[in-house]
ZAMARGU-4260 file (C-alpha; in steps of 0.2 Angstrom, whole numbers, plus 5000, padded with zeros to 4 digits):
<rodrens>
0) 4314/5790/4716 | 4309/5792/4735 | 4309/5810/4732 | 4297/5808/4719 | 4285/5797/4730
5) 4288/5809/4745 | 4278/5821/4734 | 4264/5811/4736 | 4249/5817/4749 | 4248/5802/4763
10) 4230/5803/4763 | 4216/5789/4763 | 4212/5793/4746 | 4228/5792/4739 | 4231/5774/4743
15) 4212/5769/4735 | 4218/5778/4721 | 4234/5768/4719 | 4224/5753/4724 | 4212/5755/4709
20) 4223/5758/4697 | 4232/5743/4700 | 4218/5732/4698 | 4213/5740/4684 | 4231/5738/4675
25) 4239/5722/4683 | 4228/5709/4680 | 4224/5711/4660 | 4246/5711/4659 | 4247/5694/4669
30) 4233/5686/4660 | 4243/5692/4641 | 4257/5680/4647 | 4245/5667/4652 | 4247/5669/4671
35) 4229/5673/4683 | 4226/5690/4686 | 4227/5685/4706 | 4246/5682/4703 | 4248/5700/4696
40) 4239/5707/4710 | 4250/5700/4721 | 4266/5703/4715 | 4258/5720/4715 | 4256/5720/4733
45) 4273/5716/4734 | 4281/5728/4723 | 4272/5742/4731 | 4274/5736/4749 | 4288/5738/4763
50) 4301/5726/4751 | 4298/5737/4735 | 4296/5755/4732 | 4284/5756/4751 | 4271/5766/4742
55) 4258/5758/4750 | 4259/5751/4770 | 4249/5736/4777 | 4249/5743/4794 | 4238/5755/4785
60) 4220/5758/4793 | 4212/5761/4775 | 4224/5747/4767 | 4219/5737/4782 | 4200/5740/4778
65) 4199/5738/4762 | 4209/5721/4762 | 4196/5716/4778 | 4180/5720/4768 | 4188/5710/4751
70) 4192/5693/4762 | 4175/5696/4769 | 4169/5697/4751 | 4178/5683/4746 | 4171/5671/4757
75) 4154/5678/4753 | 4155/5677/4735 | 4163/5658/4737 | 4146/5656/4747 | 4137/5662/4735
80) 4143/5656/4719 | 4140/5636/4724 | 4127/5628/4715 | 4115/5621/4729 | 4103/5615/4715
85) 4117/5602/4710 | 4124/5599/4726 | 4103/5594/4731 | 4102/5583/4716 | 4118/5572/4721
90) 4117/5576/4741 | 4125/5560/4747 | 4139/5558/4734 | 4144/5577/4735 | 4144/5572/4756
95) 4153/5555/4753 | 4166/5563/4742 | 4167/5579/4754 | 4171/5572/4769 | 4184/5560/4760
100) 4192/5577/4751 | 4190/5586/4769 | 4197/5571/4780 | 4212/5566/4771 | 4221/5582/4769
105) 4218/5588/4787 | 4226/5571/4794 | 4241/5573/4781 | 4242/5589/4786 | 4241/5586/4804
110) 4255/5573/4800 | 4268/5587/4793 | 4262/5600/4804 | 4267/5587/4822 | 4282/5581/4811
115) 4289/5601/4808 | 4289/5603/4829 | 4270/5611/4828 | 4259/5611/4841 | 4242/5599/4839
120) 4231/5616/4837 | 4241/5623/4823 | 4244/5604/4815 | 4226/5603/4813 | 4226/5620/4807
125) 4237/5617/4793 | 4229/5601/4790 | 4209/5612/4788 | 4218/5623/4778 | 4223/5610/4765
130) 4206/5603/4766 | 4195/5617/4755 | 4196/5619/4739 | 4190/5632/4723 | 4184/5626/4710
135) 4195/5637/4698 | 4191/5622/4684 | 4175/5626/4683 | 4176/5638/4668 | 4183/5624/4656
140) 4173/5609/4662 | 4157/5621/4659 | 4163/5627/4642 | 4167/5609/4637 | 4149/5605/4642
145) 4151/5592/4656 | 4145/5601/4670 | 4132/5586/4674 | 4143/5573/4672 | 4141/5564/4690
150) 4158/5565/4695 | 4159/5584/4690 | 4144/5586/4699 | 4147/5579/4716 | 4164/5589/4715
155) 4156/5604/4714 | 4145/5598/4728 | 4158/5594/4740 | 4165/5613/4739 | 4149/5615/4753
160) 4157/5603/4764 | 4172/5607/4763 | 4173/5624/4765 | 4163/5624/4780 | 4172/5611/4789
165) 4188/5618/4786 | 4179/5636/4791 | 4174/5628/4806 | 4190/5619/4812 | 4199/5637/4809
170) 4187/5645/4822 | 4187/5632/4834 | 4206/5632/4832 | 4206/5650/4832 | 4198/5650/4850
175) 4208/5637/4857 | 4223/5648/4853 | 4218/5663/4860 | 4212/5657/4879 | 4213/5643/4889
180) 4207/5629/4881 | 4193/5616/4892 | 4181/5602/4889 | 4169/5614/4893 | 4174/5629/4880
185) 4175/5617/4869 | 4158/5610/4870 | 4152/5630/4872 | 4159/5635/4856 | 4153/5621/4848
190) 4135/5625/4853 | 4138/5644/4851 | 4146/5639/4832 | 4130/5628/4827 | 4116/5640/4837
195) 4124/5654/4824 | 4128/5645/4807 | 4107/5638/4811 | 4104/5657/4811 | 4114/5664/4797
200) 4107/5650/4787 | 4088/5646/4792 | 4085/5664/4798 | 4093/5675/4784 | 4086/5664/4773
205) 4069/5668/4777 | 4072/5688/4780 | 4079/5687/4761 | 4061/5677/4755 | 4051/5691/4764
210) 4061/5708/4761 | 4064/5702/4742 | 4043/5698/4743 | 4037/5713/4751 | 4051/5724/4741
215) 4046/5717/4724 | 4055/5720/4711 | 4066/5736/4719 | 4082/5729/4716 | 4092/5745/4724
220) 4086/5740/4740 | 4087/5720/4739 | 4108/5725/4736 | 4110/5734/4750 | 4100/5720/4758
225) 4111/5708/4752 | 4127/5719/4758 | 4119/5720/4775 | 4118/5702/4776 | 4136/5697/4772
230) 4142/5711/4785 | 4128/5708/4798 | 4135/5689/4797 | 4154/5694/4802 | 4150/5706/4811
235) 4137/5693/4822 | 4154/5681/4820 | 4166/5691/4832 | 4151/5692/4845 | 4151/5672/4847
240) 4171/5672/4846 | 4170/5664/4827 | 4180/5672/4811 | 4171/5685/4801 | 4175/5675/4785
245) 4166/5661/4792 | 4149/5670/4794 | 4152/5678/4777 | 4154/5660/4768 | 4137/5655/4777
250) 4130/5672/4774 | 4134/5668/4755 | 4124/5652/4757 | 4107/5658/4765 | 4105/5672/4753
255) 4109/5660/4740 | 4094/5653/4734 | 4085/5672/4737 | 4094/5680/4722 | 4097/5667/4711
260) 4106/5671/4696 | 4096/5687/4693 | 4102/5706/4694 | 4104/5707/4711 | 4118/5692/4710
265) 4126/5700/4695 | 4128/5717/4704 | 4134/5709/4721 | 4145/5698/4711 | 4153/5714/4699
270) 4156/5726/4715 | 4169/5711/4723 | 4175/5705/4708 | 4182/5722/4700 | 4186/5730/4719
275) 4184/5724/4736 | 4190/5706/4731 | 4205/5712/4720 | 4208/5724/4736 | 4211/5707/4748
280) 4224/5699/4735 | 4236/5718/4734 | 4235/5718/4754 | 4240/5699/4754 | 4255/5705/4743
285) 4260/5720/4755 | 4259/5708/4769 | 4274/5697/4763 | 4291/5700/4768 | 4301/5695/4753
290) 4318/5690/4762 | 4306/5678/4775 | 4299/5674/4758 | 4316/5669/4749 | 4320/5658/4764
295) 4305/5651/4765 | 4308/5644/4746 | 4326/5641/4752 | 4331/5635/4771 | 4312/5631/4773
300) 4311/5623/4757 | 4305/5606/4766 | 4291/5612/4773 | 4284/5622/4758 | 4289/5604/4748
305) 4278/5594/4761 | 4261/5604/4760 | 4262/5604/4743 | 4263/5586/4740 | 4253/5584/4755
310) 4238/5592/4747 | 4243/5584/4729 | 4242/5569/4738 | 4228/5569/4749 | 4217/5576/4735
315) 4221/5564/4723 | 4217/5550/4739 | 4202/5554/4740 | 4198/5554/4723 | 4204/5539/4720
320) 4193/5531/4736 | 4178/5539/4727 | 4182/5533/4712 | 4182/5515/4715 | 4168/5517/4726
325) 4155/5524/4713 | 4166/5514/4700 | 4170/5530/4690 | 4182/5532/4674 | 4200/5538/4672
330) 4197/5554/4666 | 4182/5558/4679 | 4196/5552/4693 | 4210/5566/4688 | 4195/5578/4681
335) 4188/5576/4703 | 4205/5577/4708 | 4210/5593/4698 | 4195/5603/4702 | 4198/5599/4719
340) 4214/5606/4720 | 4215/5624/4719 | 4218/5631/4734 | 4214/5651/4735 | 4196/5658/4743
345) 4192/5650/4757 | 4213/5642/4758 | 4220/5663/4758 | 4206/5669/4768 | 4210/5655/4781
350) 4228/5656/4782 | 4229/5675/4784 | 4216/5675/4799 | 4225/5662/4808 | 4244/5670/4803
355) 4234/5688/4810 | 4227/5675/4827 | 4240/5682/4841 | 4237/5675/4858 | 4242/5685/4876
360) 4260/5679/4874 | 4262/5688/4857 | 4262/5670/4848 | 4253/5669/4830 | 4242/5654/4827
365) 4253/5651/4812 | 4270/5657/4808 | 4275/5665/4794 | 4287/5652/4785 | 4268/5643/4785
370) 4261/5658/4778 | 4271/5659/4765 | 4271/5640/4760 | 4252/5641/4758 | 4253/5658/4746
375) 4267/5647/4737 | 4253/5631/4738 | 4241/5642/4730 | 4253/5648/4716 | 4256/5629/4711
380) 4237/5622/4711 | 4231/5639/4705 | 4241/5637/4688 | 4242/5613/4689 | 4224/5613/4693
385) 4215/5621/4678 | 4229/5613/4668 | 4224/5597/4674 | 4207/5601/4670 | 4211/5605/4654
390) 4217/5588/4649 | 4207/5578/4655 | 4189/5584/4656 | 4188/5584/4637 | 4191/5565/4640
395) 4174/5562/4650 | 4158/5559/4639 | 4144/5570/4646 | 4130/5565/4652 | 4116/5558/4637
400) 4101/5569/4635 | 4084/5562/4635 | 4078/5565/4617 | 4059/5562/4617 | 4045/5574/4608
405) 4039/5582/4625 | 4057/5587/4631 | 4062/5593/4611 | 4046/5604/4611 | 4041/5608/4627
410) 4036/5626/4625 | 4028/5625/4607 | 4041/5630/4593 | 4043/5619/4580 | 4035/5603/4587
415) 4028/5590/4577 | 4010/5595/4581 | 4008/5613/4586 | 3991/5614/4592 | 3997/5599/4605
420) 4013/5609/4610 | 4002/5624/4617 | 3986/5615/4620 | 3969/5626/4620 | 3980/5643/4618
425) 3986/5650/4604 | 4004/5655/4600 | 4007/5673/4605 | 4023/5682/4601 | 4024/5698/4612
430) 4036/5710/4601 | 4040/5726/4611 | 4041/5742/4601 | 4051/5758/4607 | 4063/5759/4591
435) 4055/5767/4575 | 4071/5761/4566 | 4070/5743/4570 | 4052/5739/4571 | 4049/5734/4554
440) 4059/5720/4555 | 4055/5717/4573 | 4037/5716/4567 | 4042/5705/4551 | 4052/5691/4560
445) 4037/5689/4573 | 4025/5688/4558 | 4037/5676/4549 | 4035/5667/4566 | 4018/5667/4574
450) 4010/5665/4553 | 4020/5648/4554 | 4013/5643/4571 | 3993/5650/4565 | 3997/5662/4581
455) 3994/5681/4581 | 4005/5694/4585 | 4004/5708/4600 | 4013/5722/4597 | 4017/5733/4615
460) 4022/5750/4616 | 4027/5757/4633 | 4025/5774/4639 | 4034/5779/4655 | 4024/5787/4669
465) 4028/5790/4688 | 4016/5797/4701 | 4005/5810/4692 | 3993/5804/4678 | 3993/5823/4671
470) 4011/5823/4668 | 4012/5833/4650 | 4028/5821/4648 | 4016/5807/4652 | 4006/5813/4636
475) 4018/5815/4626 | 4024/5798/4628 | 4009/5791/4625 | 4006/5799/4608 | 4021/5793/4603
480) 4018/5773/4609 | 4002/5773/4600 | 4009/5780/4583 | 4021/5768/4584 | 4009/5754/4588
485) 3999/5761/4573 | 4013/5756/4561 | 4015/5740/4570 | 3998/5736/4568 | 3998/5740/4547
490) 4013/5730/4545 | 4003/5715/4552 | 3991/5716/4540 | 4004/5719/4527 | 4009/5703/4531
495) 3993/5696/4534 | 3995/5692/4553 | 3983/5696/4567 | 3990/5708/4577 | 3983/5712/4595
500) 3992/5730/4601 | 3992/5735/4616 | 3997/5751/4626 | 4003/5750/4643 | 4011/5766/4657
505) 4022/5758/4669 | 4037/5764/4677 | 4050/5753/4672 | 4050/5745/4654 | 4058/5727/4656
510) 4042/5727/4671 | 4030/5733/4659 | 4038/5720/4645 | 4039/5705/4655 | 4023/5709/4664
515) 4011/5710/4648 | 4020/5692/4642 | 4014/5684/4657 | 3996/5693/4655 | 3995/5687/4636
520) 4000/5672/4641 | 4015/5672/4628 | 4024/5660/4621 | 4040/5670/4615 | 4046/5689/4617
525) 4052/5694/4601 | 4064/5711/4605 | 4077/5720/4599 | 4095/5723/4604 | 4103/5733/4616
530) 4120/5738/4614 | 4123/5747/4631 | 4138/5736/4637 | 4146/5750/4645 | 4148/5751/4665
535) 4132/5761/4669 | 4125/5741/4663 | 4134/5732/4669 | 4132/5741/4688 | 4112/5744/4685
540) 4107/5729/4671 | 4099/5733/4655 | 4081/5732/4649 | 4085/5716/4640 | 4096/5708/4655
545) 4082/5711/4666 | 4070/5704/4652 | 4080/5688/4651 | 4078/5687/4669 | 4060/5692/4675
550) 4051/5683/4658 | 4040/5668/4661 | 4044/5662/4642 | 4059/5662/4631 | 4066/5678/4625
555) 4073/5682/4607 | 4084/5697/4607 | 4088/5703/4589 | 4101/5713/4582 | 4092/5712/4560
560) 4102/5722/4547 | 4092/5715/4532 | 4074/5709/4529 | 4069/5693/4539 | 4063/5687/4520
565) 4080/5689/4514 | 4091/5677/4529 | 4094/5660/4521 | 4108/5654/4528 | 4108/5651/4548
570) 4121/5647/4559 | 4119/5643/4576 | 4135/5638/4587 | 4133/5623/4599 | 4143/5620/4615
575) 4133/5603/4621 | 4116/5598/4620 | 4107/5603/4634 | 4086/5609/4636 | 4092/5627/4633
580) 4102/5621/4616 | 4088/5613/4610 | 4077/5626/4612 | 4091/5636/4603 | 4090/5624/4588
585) 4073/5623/4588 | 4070/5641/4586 | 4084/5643/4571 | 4072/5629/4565 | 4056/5636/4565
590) 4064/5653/4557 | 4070/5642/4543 | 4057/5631/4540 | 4045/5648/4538 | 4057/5656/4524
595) 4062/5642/4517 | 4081/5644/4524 | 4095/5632/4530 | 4102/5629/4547 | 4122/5625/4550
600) 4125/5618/4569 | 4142/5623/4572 | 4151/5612/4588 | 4168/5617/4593 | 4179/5606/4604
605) 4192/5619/4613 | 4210/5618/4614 | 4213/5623/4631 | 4223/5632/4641 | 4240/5629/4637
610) 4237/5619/4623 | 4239/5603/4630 | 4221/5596/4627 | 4221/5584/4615 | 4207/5582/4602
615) 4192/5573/4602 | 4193/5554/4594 | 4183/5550/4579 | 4169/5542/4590 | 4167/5555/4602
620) 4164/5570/4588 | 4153/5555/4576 | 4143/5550/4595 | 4141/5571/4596 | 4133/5574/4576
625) 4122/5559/4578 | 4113/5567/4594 | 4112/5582/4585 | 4105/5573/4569 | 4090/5564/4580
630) 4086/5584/4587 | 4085/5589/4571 | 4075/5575/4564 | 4064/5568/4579 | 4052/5582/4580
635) 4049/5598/4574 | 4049/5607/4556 | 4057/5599/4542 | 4075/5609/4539 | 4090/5608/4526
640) 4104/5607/4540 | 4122/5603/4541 | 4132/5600/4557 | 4150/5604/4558 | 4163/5600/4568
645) 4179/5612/4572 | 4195/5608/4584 | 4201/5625/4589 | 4209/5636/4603 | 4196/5652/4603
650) 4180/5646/4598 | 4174/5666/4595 | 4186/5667/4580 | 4180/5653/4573 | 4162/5659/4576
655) 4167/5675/4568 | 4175/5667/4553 | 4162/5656/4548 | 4149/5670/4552 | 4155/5677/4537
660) 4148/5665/4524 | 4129/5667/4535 | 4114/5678/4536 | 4110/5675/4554 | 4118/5669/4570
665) 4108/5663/4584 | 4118/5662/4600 | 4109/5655/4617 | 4111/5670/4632 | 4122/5663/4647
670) 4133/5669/4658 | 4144/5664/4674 | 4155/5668/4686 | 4170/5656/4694 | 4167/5653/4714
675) 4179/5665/4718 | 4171/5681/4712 | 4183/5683/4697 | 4174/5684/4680 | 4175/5673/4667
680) 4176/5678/4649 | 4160/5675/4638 | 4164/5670/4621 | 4148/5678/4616 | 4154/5692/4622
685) 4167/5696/4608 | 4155/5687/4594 | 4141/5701/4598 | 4153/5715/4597 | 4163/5710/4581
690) 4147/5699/4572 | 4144/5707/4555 | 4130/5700/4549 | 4112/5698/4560 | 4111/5691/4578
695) 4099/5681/4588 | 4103/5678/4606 | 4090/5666/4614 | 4085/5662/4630 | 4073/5655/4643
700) 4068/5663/4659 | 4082/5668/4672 | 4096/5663/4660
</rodrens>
């Protein structure tokens, strides 16, 4: 065997090669036997590490960067990735709960750090590093559709807190450790750490607004903006003596609201979660020494033992206190306590910057034995936390919608008096045509729609231009976009709509799409299908991502194997009812109430991870169809409907299954991320690619 691997070049590239392909392999394998991916990169690390076969060696300067750049990306994501909309909406809860969560695991931890012959600067070390959390739950409390629960949502909110204050103590503590420590350095990097974080967060904040306004929509340069930013922020860090991860986190913040949950987010998030962040989790597997390792989990069983029920019991503390404080349920009580638990972005990231701390005498911050406890701390809330999760969010009843006609119908399909829902303006379907073989019945479902609203049709064709006017290509393009919209504008009359075509040269079609809706002042884009999923997409976006994102109205993507005039029978999946849902529902309605079809609400409660979720009671799933009745009946067109009700463990088989017995399948668009950079399976997903009969996905701007 080592002759075989002495064969092997010691070159820079070699170890990103074998880097890659481990995270390209490992992670799918661990998540087969129901273990995260995380886990599979670390026992990687270990395997190929100084302990295993010592292909790959931490000292390493490419290992070394690679691993840097993925616990800066980490923190930045984590940063990122936090809701502030939420946290604004429930700002003194989220604090209350936040300092509770923060302030109760840094005193236990302090408590077993003094009692385990620690100094006081590493004891209130361990205790900050107890003190974050990830909110790996947040996945299974979305798909179970309490996200807006209060509870749920102040929990999410205190990650803010948390995560900055533990950040905070690490630099401070970080300092302390490595020079003399003073009333007077103290009070300096104090004002040094809030002059910088009021940078990072006001000033890069505002650079975002007026680079991404002055750029407009060039999303190339508002990446490499964003990716200046994050490194910018460490790199400021180490000039005021603070952690790099620290100004990564608050970078992750200020650019925050700048990119919103467009394509600029969704290619910052994709580059760390398939590379750099996977890169920081195989380096913090080379980094451990399995025999210190073993004795950790043997001779130094007792401190391993105590942090981990430290931070069981700290969390669950401060749970508690917030729980009788806001007077909260059971369930909302371990729901807060297991989404706080998890502790792996902003816990790892910590822990290894103070273990790599080394002051003039050669002494580490933290030792290794401490090291090791917090990898196997993350081990147990990674896997207990989302169990948790599982078992007791389904218990919480999400938060009651407002059913009135105005929020039902609020942009004009299917409400009880059309001309009210879009006042002096009449309904406008924008249906862009650049597919001779799908226009028909592109053209047919948007007359099907805007004949049933007393609306007209615009039918866009786009030819593509750059710089010069005279391009012959330019000429082409445009003989071709106007015998198009020729076809489209006949099959309008066929149907007897009023069709408004329209030609327009742009550079980039989702622009010129989104563009001429807001110009027409539209009221739906009617479009077809793309079904580039490939790599190139997701690194760059398609036309219809960017389309989702950019249009001021809702956006109906279609993928039609039949005639509208022969769909019938509609199904439309329902996770909770939310303003998107009902949109969802309201457009299957309109469809069906125009050709005479029916429409089937689907609602699956999930079987969580590990099945240990138990079903919904009678009430909840009879509380749940009654809502969906009063949607279906309060306002808008008058539709045979059924709701059913499923218990299951993958909601894309039943989908799938049910499907079969359908014409259509309207789905709503969404997609998310968990905080820490790692993706998150879409059910859609495997519904779109396996669907065989036709397909709707629905969705309102920026979705």
């Amino acid at each position: 065997m080592e002759s075989i691997f002495s064969l092997i070049p010691d070159t820079p590239l070699v170890s990103f090669t074998i880097l890659v392909l481990v995270v390209l392999l490992i992670p799918p394998i661990f998540e087969r036997i129901r273990l995260p991916g995380l886990v599979g990169l670390l026992v990687a690390g270990v395997v190929l590490g100084q302990n295993g076969l010592q292909v790959l060696n931490p000292s390493d300067e490419t290992i070394k960067l690679l691993s840097d750049i993925g616990k800066i990306y980490l923190m930045f994501v984590a940063g990122l990735e936090i809701d502030l909309k939420d946290f604004r909406q429930k700002r003194n809860r989220s604090l209350s709960f936040g300092l509770a969560t923060f302030l109760f695991p840094l005193i236990v931890g302090l408590i077993v750090g003094r009692a385990f012959g620690f100094g006081w600067n590493s004891s209130v070390l361990i205790g900050s590093l107890l003190a974050s959390h990830t909110l790996l739950g947040y996945p299974i409390v979305d798909r179970l559709g309490v996200v807006r629960n209060e509870a749920v949502t102040i929990t999410i909110g205190a990650t803010i807190f948390t995560d900055i204050s533990a950040l905070l103590v690490l630099a401070i503590c970080v300092s302390i450790h490595g020079g003399d420590f003073s009333a007077e350095t103290l009070i300096l990097q104090l004002v040094n750490l809030a002059l910088y974080a009021a940078f990072v967060l006001f000033g890069f904040d505002w650079l975002g607004k007026e680079y991404f306004r002055r750029t407009g929509d060039a999303e190339g340069n508002q990446f490499l903006f964003v990716l200046s930013a994050v490194f910018l922020a460490s790199v400021g860090a180490e000039l005021v003596n603070v952690e790099q991860i620290v100004g990564a986190f608050l970078a992750g913040l200020a650019v925050n609201d700048v990119v919103g949950r467009g394509p600029v987010k969704e290619k910052v998030e994709f580059l760390g979660s398939t590379m750099f962040i996977p890169f920081f989790f195989v380096g913090m597997g080379l980094l451990i020494n399995v025999p210190a390792f073993v004795s950790t989990l043997t001779s130094g069983l007792a401190l391993t033992a105590s942090i981990v029920f430290a931070l069981l019991g700290s969390k669950f503390l401060a749970a508690l206190v917030t729980k009788l404080r806001y007077g909260y349920s059971k369930a909302e009580l371990f729901t807060m306590w297991s989404l706080s638990m998890p502790q792996v972005a902003a816990t790892l990231a910590a822990a290894l910057a103070a273990y790599q701390a080394i002051n003039g005498v050669g002494d580490r911050l933290i030792t290794e034995n401490v090291l090791n406890s917090v990898i196997v701390l993350m081990l147990v809330t990674s896997l207990f936390g989302p169990i948790l999760t599982a078992q007791f969010a389904p218990k919480i009843r999400p938060p009651q919608p407002t059913l009135t006609p105005e929020s039902l119908a609020d942009w004009g399909l299917g409400a009880a008096n059309p001309s009210k829902a879009i006042s002096a303006s009449t309904f406008t379907i924008v249906v862009p045509i650049y597919n001779p073989l799908t226009e028909k019945y592109l053209m047919e479902m948007g007359a099907f729609l805007a004949g049933h609203e007393s609306g007209h049709l615009v039918p866009l064709s786009i030819a593509l231009a750059h710089v010069h006017m005279d391009d012959p290509q330019l000429e082409v393009g445009i003989q071709k976009a106007q015998k198009m919209l020729n076809q489209a504008t006949n099959t309008a009359q066929i149907l007897g709509v009023t069709a408004y075509p329209q030609l327009r040269i742009d550079d980039d079609v989702a622009q010129g799409i989104t563009r001429t809706a807001r110009e027409v002042n539209a009221n739906l884009v009617v479009m077809g299908w793309s079904q580039n999923q490939g790599i190139r997409a997701r690194l760059f976006g398609t036309i219809l991502d960017q389309v989702f994102w950019s249009s001021h109205c809702p956006v109906a993507a279609m993928r039609l194997l039949t005639e509208p005039s022969n769909i019938y029978r509609i199904l439309v999946p329902v996770k909770s009812i939310t303003p998107l849902t009902i949109q969802t529902i309201r457009f299957a309605q309109l469809f069906a109430n125009a050709n005479q079809a029916s429409v089937t609400l689907l609602h699956i409660f999930v079987q969580e991870v590990f099945g240990l979720t138990q079903g919904p009671d009678a009430q909840q799933i009879q509380q749940f169809e009654q809502q969906l009745s009063e949607i279906l009946s309060q306002a808008g067109p008058t539709v045979g409907f059924d709701i059913q009700t499923v218990i299951a463990e993958d909601p894309a088989e039943v989908i799938l299954r049910m499907a079969q017995s359908f014409d259509m399948v309207v789905l709503r668009s969404f997609r998310r991320r968990t905080a820490g950079g790692l993706t998150v399976s879409n059910v859609a997903t495997r519904v779109v690619k396996e669907l065989t009969c036709s397909l709707v996905m629905f969705g309102e701007p920026h979705s």
